[in-house]
C-alpha positions, 0 to 999 in steps of 0.5 A: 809122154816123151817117151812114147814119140821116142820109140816109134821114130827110133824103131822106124828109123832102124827099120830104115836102115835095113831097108824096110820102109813102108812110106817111101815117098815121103823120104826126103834125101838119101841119108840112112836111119833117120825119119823119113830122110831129115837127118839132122832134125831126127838127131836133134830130136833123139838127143835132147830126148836122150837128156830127159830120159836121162833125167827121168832115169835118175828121178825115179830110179829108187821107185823103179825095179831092177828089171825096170833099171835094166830096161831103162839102161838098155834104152840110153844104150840104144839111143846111142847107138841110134845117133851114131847111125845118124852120124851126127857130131852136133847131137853127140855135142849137145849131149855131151855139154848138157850132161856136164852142165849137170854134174856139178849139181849135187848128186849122190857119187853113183850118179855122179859116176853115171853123168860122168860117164856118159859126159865123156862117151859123148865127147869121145864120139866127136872123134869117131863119129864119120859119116860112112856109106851102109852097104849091104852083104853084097856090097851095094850102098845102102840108101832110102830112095835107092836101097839096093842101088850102087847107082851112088857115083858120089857116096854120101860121105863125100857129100857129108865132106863137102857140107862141112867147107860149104857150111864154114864158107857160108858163116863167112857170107854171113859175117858180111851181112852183119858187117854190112847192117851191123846195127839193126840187121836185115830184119826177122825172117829176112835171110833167105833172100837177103843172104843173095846179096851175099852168097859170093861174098867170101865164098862161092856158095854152090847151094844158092843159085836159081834153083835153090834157097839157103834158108839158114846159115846153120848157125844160130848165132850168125843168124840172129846177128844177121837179122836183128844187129849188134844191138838186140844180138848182145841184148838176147845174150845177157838175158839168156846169160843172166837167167842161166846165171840166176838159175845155177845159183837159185838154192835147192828147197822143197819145190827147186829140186835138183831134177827141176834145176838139170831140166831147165839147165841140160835142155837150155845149154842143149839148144844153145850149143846146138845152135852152134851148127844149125837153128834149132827153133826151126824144129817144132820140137826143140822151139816146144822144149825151149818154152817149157825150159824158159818157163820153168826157169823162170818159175825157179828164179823168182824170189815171189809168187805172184798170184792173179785174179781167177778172171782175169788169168783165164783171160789172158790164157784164153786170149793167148790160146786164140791168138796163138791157135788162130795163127796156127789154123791161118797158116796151116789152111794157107800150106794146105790150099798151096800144096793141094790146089796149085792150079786152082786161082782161087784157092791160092789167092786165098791162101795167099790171104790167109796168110801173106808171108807164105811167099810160096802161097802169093807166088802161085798165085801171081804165076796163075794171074799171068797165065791166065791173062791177068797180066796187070793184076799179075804184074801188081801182086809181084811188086807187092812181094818184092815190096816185103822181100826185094830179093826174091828173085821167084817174085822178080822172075815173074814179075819180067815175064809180065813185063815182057807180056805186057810189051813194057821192055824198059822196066823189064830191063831194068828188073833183068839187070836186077835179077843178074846182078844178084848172080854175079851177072851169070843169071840165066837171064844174062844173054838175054840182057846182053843181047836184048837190053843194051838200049835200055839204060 
C-alpha cells in the first residue's frame, strides 16, 4: 500500500521541479520538488518509505523476476535522487542509521553487501548534500510561486543557511524553559506560547514576533524535555531503550522473522534519529508508522500470548474505534467551520465547542464578539483562553481592544504591560504603553 502513495507524491514532486504544477495555490513556500511546498515533511515521508520498500525488496526478491528486480532497484535509485533534490540531510540521516540498524541481523552476504552499501551512500550525502537554488536554462532561479522569476534577491540557499544558526540558537531558548521548570515542564502542547517567555533568552529568535508562532524546536527531545521535565523525559527514555533492548535480543523463530524484526528495528530508530532535528509525530504519516513499529514490537517481545474473550476484545476495539474516531470528526468539523466561516458567529462559536483547543477556532470567535458589540462576552471568552494558554498574546491582544472599548483603562494597562514584556518591551503596543499607561501602575 505503500507503495501506491509513494509514487504519486514523487511524480508529482519531480513535475515540480520542472515547473508543471497544476495546484499551485496550494503551494506552501518556495522550496522546489517537494509536495506542495512542505519540504521537509515530503523528505521524512520519502525516506522512512525508501526503508520499507528496502525491506519489501529483500523479503521478496526470491519470488520476484528479474525484470520485477530491476524495477524495484531502479525505484531505490530514484527515491534517492528524489531526496537529494529535497536537500534533506536529516532524511538521508534517518537512512542511513536505520540501514545500520539492520545489517547486524542475519542476513545472506548479497544482502549484507546491499544494506552495507547503501549505509554508507546515505552517509556520504551528508557531506554533499547542499542546498543550491534550481535554475533553468536561461539562468532564472527555479521556484513554486515564481517559477521563472529572478525576483529571488535572497536565494533560497541563504535562507536554508540562515535556518541552521536559527535552529542551533532556538534549542539554546529551549534548554532555558527546561532549566526554568526542570521537574515537571510547561505541560503537553504548551511550547507555542510558552517558548515566548524564552525566545530572547540566549538567542534572539527572529521567527517569533507579533506575526509569527514557533510551533516547535525542531528538535524532539528538547521538546518533550520542555513540556513534561526531567522526570517523564528520562521515563519515556528507558522504556523506548528497554523495547529496543528486548527486541534485538528476541531470538528469530518461525513468527519473529528477521524482515519483522528490521521493520520495527529500521522504522523506530528512523523516527528517533529524526527527532534530532524536527517532531516527526507532528507528521500524520510517521505518528502512523510509529504505532505499527510500537505494536508489533511488541508483539515480537512477549514471552506469552494472551488471548481475550471475543466479547469483550470487540468491546474495547469498538470503544477505542469511537473515542478515537469521535475525536477525529470534532476536530475535523471544528477546522472546517474555522476555515470556511470566518465571519460567520455562529459557525466559529461552534467550532470553538467542538473542540476548544483550536485556539485559532475561539479566537475567531472572540474577534466576531467584539466586532459585533458583544464587548463583555468578548472580553470573557478572551480570559477563558488566556486561562489554558497565558501567553497567547492573539487572546491577549483581543482581549486590550475590549478593554479599551469598553473604557476599562486600568486593566487594559496592565494586559498592555503584559503584552510588551513578552517582546522584550518592543511590542508594538509599547508607545502606546509609554504614552497612554504612565498613570496606571
Amino acid at each position: 500500500m505503500n507503495l501506491y502513495g509513494l509514487l504519486p507524491v514523487c511524480i508529482y514532486g519531480v513535475l515540480q521541479n520542472f515547473c508543471i504544477d497544476p495546484f499551485t495555490s496550494l503551494v506552501g513556500n518556495e522550496f522546489p520538488s517537494s509536495l506542495f511546498g512542505y519540504q521537509n515533511m515530503t523528505a521524512e515521508y520519502v525516506g522512512s518509505s525508501f526503508i520499507i520498500q528496502l525491506l519489501s525488496y529483500l523479503k521478496n526478491k526470491k519470488k520476484y523476476s528479474h525484470l520485477q528486480k530491476n524495477l524495484f532497484k531502479i525505484l531505490l535509485i530514484f527515491l534517492m535522487i528524489y531526496l537529494y533534490f529535497l536537500f534533506s540531510r536529516t532524511a538521508f540521516l534517518c537512512i542511513g542509521m536505520s540501514c545500520l540498524s539492520i545489517f547486524f541481523l542475519k542476513w545472506e552476504k548479497k544482502e549484507k553487501l546491499t544494506i552495507l552499501i547503501l549505509t554508507l551512500f546515505s552517509f556520504s550525502m551528508l557531506k554533499l548534500v547542499h542546498y543550491q537554488p534550481l535554475t533553468d536554462l536561461t539562468g532564472n532561479y527555479l521556484s513554486q510561486k515564481s517559477c521563472h522569476s529572478k525576483s529571488l534577491s535572497d536565494p533560497i540557499s541563504t535562507a536554508k543557511e540562515k535556518n541552521k544558526s536559527t535552529r542551533l540558537g532556538r534549542w539554546k531558548n529551549t534548554f532555558e524553559i527546561f532549566k526554568s521548570n526542570w521537574a515537571f515542564g510547561i505541560g503537553p502542547g504548551n511550547f507555542e506560547f510558552g517558548y515566548l517567555s524564552f525566545h530572547h533568552a540566549k538567542f534572539n529568535d527572529p521567527e517569533s514576533n507579533e506575526d509569527l508562532i514557533v510551533r516547535s524546536p525542531h528538535n524532539g527531545y528538547l521538546e518533550v524535555l520542555a513540556e513534561n521535565g526531567i522526570f517523564l523525559t528520562i521515563l519515556l527514555l528507558i522504556l523506548i531503550s528497554s523495547l529496543l533492548f528486548l527486541l534485538i535480543k528476541t531470538q528469530e523463530n518461525e513468527f519473529i522473522t528477521k524482515e519483522k524484526k528490521a521493520f520495527s528495528i529500521s522504522l523506530l530508530i528512523f523516527i528517533l534519529t529524526s527527532a534530532l532535528t524536527a517532531f516527526p509525530l507532528e507528521n500524520a504519516y510517521t505518528n502512523y508508522l510509529t504505532s505499527i513499529a510500537l505494536g508489533l514490537t511488541l508483539s515480537l517481545i512477549s514471552k506469552k500470548t494472551y488471548s481475550l474473550n471475543l466479547g469483550i476484545s470487540k468491546a474495547i476495539t469498538t470503544s477505542l474505534f469511537l473515542i478515537i474516531s469521535t475525536g477525529m470528526i470534532l476536530f475535523f468539523l471544528s477546522k472546517y467551520y474555522e476555515a470556511n466561516y470566518p465571519y460567520d458567529y455562529e459557525k466559529s462559536n461552534l467550532a470553538c465547542t467542538l473542540f476548544p483547543s483550536n485556539w485559532r477556532a475561539c479566537l475567531n470567535k472572540v474577534t466576531l464578539e467584539i466586532k459585533s458589540g458583544q464587548i463583555e462576552k468578548g472580553i470573557e471568552s478572551a480570559e477563558k483562553i488566556l486561562k489554558k494558554t497565558p501567553n497567547n498574546f492573539v487572546a491577549n491582544r483581543l482581549l486590550i481592544i475590549g478593554l479599551l472599548k469598553n473604557q476599562n483603562i486600568p486593566y487594559a494597562c496592565k494586559r498592555i504591560k503584559i503584552y510588551d514584556e513578552l517582546f522584550n518591551d518592543n511590542s508594538s503596543l509599547h508607545g502606546y504603553l509609554k504614552s497612554t499607561c504612565f498613570n496606571y501602575k
